[in-house]
Backbone as CSV, one residue per row, in Angstrom:
resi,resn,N_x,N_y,N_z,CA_x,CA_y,CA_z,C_x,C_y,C_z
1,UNK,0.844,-1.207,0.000,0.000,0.000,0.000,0.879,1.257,0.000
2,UNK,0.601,2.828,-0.315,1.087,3.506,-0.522,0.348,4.565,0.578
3,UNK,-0.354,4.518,1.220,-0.716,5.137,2.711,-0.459,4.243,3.923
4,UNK,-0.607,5.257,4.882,0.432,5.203,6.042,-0.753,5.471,7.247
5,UNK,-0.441,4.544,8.111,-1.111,4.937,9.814,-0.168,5.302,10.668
6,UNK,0.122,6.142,11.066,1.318,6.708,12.218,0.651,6.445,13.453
7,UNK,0.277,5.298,14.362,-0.546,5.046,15.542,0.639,5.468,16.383
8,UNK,0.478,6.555,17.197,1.494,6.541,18.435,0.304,6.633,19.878
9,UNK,1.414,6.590,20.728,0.870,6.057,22.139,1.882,7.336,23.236
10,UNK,1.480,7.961,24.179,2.559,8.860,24.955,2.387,8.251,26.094
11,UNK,3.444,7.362,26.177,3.878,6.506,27.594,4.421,7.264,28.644
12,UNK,3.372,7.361,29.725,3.842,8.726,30.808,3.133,7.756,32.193
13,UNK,3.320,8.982,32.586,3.329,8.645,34.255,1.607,9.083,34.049
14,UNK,0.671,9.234,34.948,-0.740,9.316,34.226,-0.921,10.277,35.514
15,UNK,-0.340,11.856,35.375,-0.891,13.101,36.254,-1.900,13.726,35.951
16,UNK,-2.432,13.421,35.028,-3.650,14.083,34.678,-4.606,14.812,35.647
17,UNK,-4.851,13.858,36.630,-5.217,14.149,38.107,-5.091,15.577,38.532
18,UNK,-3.662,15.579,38.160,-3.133,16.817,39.148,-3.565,18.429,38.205
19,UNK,-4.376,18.008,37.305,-4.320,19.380,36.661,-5.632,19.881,36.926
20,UNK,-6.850,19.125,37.440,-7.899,19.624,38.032,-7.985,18.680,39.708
21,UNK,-6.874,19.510,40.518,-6.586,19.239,41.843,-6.888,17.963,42.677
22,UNK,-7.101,16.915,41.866,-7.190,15.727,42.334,-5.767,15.093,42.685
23,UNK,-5.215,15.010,44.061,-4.635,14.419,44.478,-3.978,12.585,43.970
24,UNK,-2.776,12.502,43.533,-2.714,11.410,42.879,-1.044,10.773,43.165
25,UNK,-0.492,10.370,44.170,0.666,9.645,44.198,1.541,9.549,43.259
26,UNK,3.072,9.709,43.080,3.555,9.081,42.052,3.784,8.002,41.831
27,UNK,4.193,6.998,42.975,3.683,5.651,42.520,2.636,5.035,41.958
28,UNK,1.796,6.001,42.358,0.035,5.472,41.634,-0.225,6.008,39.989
29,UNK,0.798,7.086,39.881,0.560,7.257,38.274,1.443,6.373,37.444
30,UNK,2.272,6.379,38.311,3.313,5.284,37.441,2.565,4.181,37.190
31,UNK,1.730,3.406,38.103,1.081,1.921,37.996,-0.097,2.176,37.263
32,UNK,-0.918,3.268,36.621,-2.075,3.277,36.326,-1.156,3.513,34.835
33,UNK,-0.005,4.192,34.271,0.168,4.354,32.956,0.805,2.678,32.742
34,UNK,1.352,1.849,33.401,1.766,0.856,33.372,0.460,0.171,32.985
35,UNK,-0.116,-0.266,33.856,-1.875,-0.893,33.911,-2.001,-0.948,32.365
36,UNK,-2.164,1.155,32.007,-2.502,1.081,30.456,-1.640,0.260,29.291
37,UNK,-0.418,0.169,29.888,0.373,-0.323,28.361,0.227,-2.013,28.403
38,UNK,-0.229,-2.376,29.754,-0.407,-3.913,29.808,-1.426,-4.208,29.075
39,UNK,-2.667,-3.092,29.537,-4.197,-3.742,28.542,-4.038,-3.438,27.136
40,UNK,-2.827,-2.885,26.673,-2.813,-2.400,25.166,-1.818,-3.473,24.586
41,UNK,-1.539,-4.437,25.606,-0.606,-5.385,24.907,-1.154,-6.407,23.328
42,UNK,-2.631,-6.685,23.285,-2.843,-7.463,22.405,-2.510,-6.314,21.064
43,UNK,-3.188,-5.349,21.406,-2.520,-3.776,19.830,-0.829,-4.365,19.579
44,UNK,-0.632,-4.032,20.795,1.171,-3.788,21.079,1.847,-5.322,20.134
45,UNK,1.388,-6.039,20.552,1.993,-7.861,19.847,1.713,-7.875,18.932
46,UNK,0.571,-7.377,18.347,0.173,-7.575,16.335,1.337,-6.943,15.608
47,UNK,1.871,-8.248,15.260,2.838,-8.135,13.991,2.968,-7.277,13.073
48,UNK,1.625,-6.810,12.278,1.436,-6.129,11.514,1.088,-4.774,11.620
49,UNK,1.503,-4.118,12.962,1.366,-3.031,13.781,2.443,-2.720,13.987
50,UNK,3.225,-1.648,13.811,4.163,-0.696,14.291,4.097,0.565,14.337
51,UNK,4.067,0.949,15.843,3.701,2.328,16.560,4.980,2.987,16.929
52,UNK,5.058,3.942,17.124,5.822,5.226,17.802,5.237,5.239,19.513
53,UNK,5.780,4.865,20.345,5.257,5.380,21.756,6.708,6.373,22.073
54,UNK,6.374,7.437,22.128,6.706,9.249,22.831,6.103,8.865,24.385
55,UNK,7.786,8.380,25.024,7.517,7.883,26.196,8.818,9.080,26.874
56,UNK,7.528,9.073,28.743,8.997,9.840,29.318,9.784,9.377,29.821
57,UNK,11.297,9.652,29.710,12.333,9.146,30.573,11.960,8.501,31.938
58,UNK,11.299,9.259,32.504,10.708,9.324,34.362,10.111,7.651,34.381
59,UNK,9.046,7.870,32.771,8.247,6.536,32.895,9.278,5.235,32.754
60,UNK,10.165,5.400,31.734,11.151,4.413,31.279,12.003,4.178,32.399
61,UNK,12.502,4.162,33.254,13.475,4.513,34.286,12.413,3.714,35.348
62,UNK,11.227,3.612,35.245,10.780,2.543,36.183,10.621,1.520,35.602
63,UNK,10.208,1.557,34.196,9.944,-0.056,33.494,11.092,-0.154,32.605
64,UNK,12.275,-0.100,32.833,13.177,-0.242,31.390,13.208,-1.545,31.182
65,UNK,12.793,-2.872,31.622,12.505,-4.397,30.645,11.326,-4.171,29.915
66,UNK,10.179,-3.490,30.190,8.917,-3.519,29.370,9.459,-2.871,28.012
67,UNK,10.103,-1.572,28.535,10.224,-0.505,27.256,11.527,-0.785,26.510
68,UNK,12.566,-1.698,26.602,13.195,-2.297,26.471,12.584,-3.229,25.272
69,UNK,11.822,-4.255,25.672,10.954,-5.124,24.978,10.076,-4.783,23.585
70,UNK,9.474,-3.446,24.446,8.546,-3.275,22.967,9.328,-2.331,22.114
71,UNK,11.013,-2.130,22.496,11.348,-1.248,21.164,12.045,-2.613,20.114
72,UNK,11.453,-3.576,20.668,11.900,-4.196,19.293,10.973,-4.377,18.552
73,UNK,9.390,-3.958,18.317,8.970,-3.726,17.254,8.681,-2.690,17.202
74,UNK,8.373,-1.564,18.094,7.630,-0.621,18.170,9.190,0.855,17.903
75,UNK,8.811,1.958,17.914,9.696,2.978,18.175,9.447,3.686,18.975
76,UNK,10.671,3.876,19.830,10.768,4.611,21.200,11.228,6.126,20.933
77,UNK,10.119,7.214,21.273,10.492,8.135,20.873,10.143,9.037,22.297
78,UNK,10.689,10.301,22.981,10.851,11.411,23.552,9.798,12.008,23.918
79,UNK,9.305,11.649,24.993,8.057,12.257,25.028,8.515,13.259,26.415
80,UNK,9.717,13.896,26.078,10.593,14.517,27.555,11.066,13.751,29.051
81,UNK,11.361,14.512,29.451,11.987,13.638,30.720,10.507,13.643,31.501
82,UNK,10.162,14.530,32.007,8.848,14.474,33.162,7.926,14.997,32.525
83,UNK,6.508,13.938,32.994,5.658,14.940,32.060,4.756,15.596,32.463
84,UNK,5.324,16.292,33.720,4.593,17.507,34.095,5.418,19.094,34.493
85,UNK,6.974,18.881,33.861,7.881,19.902,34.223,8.916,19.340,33.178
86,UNK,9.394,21.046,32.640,10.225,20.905,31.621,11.263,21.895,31.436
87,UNK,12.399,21.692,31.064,13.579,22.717,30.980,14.131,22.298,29.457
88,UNK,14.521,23.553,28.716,15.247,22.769,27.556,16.064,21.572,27.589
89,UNK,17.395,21.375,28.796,18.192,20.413,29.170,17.836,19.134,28.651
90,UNK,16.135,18.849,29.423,15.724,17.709,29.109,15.263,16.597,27.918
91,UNK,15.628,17.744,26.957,15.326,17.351,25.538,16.694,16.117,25.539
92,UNK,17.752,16.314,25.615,19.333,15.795,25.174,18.837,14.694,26.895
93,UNK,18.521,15.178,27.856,18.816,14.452,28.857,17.573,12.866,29.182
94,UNK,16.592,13.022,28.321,15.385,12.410,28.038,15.919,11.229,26.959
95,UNK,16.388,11.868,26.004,16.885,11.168,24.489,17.966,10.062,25.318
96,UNK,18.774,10.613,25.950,19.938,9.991,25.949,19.904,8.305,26.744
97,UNK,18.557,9.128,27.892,18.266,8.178,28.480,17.794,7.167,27.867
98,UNK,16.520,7.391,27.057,15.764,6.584,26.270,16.524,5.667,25.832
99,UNK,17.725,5.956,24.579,18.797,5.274,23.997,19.507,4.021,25.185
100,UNK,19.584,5.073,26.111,20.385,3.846,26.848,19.305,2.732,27.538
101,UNK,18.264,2.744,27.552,17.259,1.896,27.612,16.831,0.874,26.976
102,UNK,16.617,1.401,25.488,16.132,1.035,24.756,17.165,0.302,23.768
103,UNK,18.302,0.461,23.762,19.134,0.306,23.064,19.650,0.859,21.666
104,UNK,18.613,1.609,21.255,17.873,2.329,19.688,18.012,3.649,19.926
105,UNK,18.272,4.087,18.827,18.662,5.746,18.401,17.220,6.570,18.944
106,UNK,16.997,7.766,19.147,16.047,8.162,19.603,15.722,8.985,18.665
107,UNK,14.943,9.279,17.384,15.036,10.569,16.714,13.891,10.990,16.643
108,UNK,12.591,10.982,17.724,11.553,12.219,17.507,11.011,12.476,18.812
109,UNK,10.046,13.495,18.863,10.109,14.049,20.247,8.567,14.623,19.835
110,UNK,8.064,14.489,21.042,6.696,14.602,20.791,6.778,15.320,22.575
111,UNK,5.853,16.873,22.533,6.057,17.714,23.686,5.204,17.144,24.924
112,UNK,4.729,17.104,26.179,3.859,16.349,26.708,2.677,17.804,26.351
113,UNK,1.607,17.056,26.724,0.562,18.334,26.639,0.669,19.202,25.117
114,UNK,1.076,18.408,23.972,1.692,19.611,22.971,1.857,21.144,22.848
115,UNK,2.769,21.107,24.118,3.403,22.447,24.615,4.144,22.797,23.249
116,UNK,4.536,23.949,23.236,5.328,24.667,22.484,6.514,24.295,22.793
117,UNK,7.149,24.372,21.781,9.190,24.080,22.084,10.057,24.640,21.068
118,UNK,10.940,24.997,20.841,11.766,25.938,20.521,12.519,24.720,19.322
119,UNK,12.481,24.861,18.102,12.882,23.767,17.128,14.289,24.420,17.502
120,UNK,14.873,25.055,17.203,16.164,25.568,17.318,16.977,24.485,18.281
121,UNK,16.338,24.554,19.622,16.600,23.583,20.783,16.549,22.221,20.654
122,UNK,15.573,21.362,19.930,15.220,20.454,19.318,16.148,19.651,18.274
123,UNK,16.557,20.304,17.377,17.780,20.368,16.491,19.209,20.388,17.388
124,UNK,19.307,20.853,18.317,20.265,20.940,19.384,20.911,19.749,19.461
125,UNK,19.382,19.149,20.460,19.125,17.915,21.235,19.533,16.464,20.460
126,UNK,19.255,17.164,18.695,19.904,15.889,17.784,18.553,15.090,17.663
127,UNK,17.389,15.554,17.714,16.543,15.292,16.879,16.024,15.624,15.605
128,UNK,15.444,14.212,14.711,15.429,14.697,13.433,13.523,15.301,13.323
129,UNK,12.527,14.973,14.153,11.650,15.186,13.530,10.528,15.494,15.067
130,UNK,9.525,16.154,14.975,8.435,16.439,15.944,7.753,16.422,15.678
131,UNK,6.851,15.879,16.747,5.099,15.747,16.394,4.572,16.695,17.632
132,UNK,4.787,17.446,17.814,4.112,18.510,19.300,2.572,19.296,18.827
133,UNK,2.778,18.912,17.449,1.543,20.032,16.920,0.426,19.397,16.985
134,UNK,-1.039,20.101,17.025,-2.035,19.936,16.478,-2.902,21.001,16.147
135,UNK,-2.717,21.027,14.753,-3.070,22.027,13.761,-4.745,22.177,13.653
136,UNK,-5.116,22.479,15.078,-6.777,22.755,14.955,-6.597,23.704,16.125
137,UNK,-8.016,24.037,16.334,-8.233,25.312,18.066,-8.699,23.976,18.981
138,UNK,-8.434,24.363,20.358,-8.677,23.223,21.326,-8.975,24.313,22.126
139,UNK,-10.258,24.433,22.814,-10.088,25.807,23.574,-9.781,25.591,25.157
140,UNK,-9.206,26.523,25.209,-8.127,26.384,26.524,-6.372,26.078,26.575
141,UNK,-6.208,25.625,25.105,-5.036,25.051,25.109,-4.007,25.169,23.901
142,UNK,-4.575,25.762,22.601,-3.986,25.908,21.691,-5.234,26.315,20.330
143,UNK,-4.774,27.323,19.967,-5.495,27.976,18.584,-3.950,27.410,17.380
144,UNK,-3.916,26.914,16.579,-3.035,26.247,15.438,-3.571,26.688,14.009
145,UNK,-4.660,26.799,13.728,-5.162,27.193,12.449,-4.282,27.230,11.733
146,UNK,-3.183,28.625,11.929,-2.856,28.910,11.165,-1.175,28.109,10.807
147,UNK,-1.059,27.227,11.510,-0.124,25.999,11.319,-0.537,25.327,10.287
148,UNK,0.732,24.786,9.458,0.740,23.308,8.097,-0.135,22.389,8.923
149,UNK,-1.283,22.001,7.994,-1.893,20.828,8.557,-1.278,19.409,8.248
150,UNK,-0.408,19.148,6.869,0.526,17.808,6.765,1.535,18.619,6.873
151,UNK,2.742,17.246,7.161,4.389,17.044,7.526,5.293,18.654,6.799
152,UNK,5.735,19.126,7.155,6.603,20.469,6.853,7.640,19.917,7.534
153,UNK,9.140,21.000,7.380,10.220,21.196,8.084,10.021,22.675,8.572
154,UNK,10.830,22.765,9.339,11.063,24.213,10.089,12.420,24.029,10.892
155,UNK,13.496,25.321,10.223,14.373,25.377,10.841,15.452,24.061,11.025
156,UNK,15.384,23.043,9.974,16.152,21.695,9.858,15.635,20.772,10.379
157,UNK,14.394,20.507,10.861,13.225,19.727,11.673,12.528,19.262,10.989
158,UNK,12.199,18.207,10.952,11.067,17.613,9.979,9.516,17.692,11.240
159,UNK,8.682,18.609,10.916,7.584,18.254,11.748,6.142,18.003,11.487
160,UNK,5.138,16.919,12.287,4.656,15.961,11.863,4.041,16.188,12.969
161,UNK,2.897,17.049,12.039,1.478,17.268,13.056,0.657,16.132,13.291
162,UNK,-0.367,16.224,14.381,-1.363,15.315,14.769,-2.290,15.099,13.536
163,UNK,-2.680,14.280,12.982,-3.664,14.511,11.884,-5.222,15.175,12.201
164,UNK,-5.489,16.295,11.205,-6.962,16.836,11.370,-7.457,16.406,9.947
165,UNK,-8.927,16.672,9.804,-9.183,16.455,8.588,-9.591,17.417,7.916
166,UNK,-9.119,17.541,6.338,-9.455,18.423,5.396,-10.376,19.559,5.319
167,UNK,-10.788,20.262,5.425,-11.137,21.705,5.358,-10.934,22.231,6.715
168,UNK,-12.425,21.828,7.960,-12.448,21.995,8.642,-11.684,21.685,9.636
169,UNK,-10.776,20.980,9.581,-9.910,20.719,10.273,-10.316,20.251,11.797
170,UNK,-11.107,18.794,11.377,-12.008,18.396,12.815,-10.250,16.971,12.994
171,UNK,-10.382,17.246,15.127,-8.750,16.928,14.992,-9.108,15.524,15.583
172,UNK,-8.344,14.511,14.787,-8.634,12.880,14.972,-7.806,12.919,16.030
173,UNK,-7.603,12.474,17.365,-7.187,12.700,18.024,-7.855,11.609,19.374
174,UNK,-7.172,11.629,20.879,-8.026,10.782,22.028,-9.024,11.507,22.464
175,UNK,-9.435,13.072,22.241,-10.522,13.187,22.755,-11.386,12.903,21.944
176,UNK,-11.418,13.451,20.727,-12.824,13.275,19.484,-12.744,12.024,19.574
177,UNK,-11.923,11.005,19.507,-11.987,9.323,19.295,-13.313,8.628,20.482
178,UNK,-12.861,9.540,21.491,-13.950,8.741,22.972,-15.146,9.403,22.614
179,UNK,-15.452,10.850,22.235,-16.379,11.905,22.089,-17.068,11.702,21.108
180,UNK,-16.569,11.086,19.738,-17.465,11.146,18.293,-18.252,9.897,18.221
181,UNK,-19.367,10.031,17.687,-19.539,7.998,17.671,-18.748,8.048,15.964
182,UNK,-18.200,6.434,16.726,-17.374,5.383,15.683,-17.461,6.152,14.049
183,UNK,-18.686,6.050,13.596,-18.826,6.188,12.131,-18.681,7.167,11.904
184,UNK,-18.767,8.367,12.804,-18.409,10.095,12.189,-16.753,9.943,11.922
185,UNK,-15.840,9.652,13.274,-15.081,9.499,12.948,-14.185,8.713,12.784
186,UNK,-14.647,7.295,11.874,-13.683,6.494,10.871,-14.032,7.740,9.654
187,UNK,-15.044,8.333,9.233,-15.934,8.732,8.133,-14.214,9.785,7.778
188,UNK,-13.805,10.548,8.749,-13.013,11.678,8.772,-11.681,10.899,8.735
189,UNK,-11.467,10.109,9.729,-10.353,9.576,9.244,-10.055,9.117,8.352
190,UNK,-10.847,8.299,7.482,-10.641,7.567,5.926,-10.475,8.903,4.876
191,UNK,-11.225,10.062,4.993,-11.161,11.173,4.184,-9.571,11.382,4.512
192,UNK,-9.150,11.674,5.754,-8.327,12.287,5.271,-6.368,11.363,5.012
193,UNK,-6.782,10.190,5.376,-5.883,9.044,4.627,-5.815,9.542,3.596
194,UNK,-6.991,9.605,2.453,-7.207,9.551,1.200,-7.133,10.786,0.748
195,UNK,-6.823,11.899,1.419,-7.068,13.260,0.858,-4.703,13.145,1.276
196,UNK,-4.456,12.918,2.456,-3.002,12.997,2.799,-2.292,11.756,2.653
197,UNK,-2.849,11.092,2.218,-1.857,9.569,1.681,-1.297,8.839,3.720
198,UNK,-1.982,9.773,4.253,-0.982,9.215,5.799,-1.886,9.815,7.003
199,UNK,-2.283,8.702,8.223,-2.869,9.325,8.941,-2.132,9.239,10.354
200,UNK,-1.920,10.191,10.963,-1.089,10.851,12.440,-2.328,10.579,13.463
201,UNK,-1.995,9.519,14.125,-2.886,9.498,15.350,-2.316,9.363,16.658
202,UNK,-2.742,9.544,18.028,-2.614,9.425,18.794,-3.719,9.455,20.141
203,UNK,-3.023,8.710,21.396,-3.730,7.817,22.295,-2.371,8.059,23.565
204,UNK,-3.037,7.900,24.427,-2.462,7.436,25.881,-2.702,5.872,26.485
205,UNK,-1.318,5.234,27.065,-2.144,3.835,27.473,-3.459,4.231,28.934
206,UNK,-2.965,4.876,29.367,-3.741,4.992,30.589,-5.534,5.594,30.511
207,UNK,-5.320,5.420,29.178,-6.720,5.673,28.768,-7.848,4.739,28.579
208,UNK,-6.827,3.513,28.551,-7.556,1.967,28.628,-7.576,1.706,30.101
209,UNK,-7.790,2.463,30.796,-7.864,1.392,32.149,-9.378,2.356,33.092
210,UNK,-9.450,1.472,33.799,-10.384,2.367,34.694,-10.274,3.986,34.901
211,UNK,-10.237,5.122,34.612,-10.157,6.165,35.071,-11.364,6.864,35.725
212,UNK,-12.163,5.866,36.037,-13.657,6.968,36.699,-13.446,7.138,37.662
213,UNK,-12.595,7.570,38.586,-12.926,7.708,39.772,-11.318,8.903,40.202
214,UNK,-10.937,9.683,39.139,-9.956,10.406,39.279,-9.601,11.784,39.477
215,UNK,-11.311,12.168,39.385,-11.668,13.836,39.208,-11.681,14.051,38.080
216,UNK,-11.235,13.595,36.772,-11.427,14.295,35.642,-13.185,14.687,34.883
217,UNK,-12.508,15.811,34.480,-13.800,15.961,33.404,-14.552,14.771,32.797
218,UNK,-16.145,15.057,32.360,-16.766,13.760,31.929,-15.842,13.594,30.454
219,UNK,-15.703,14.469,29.413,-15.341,14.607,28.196,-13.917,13.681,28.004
220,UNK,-13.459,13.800,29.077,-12.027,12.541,29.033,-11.916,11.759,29.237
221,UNK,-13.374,11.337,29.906,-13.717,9.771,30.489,-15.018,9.353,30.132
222,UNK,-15.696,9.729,28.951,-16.803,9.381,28.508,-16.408,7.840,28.470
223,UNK,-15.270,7.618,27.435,-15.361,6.162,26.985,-13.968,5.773,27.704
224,UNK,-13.540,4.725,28.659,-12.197,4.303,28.882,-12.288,3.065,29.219
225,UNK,-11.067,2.112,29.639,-10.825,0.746,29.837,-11.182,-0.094,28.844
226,UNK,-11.904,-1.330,29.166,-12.431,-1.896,27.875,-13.000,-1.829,26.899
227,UNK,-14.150,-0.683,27.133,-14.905,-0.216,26.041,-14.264,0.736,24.900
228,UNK,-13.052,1.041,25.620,-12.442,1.739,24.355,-11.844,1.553,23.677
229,UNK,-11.070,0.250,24.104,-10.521,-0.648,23.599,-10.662,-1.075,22.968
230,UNK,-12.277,-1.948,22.485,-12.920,-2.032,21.542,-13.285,-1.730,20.706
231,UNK,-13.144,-0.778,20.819,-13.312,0.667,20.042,-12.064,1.067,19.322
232,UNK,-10.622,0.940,20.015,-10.165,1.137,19.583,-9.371,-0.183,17.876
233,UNK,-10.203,-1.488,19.263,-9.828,-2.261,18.207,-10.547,-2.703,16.179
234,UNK,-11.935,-2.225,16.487,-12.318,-1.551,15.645,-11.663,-1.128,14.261
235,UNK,-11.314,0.152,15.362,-11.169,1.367,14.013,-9.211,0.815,13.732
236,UNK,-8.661,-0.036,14.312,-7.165,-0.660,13.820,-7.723,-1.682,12.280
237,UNK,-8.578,-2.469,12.494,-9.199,-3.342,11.802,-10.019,-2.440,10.637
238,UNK,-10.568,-1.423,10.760,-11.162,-0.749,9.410,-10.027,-0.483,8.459
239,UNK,-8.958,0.404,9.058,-7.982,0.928,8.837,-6.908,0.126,8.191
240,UNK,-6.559,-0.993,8.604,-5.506,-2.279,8.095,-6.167,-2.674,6.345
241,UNK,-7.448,-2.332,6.401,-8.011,-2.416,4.954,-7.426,-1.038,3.913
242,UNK,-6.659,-0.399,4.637,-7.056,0.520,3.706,-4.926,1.284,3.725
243,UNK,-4.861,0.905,4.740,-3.112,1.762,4.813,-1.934,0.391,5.589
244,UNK,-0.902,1.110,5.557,0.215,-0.054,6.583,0.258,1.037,7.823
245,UNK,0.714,0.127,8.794,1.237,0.703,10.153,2.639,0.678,10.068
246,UNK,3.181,2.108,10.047,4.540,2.175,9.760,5.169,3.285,11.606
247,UNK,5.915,3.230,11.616,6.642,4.116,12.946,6.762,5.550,11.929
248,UNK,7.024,6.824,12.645,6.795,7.815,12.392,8.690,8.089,11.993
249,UNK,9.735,7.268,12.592,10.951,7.250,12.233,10.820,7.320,10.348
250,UNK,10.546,5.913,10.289,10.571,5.327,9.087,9.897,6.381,7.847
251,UNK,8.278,6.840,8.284,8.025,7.720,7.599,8.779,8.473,7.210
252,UNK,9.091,9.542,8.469,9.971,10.800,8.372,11.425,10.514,7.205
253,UNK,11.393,9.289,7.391,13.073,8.948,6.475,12.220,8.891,4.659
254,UNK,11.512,8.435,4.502,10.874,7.974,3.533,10.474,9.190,2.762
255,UNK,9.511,10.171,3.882,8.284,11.111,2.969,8.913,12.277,2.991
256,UNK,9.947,12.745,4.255,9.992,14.079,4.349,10.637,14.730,3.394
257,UNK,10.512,15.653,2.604,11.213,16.767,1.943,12.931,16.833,2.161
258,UNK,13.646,16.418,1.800,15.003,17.159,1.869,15.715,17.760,1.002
């Protein structure tokens, strides 16, 4: 096939908690993002699946046999050192770690929260490519409009927005995924495969596990644990009809502009 699924996953510690004052342990986020990457293991083992998980150092540094393990099919990419505090440093100090974990080169970096980051710094750090963007309005958190909606460079960076779809720019993403029913958006995602030859998605593991009982908003926990799973397994299975599951490395080497 000549289209592309970029499925990534941001393997973190699961603070979410802490951003609408719900009290949450760090041992307990560590075991609830763990929890998630265990129930995502049957995704994770399909052969014919290869993902990007934009994991943090903090997280890797407690599981380095798990994350160890799945970088032999999967790609281990930078999802910063902590993912609730950040200094440029941690770009080079995140990577390096990863590498020595993982055993594998580290070359993309995905921001936590798709914070803003300084490509200049990025390029520094000896990365070749970023996915921090998502080229739609999220209110509260980022207006993008006027951002490339497919893959650009900037500043010697290859970067590799979240996928939205064509005009309106509705953003395929973990919230619309729990929020839309199924058929609106496979409907958007297949458009815009077929309109961009490649679709940029992303997910958290800790999104598969129980989260009702954490303080979050209903909108982030409409659908989680098994049922989304299902859901998610689904829309892997529509999708395998129609593109390959490639790592966002491989892309970036393949599609990007040089």
């Amino acid at each position: 096939m000549n289209r592309y699924v970029l499925l990534s996953f941001d393997v973190e510690e699961f603070d979410m908690p802490l951003e609408y004052d719900f009290p949450i342990t760090v041992p307990e986020q560590m075991a609830v993002g763990k929890k998630g990457l265990d129930a995502l293991q049957p995704v994770l083992s399909d052969k014919t699946i290869c993902s990007t998980l934009f994991t943090t150092a903090n997280f890797a540094i407690q599981y380095p046999v798990e994350i160890k393990e799945l970088s032999d099919q999967h790609e281990i990419a930078s999802h910063t050192f902590y993912h609730s505090a950040f200094e440029d440093a941690d770009l080079l100090k995140s990577k390096n770690k990863l590498e020595e974990i993982s055993g594998k080169k580290v070359t993309g970096l995905r921001m936590p929260r798709m914070r803003k980051v300084s490509m200049e710094e990025v390029k520094k750090a000896g990365y070749e490519y970023d996915s921090s963007i998502n080229p739609t309005y999220l209110p509260g958190r980022y207006n993008n409009f006027h951002l490339p909606r497919k893959m650009y460079t900037e500043q010697g960076v290859t970067r590799i927005p979240a996928s939205v779809s064509p005009f309106i720019r509705m953003p395929l993403f973990w919230l619309s995924f729990k929020n839309l029913p199924y058929p609106l958006f496979k409907m958007f995602a297949l458009q815009t495969l077929q309109k961009d030859g490649y679709l940029c998605l992303y997910f958290h593991p800790w999104e598969f596990t129980d989260i009702e009982n954490y303080g979050l908003p209903g909108f982030t926990k409409k659908l989680h644990g098994e049922p989304l799973l299902q859901k998610l397994d689904r829309l892997l299975v529509d999708l395998k009809k129609e593109a390959d599951f490639i790592s966002m490395n491989s892309f970036q080497k393949e599609k990007a502009p040089h």
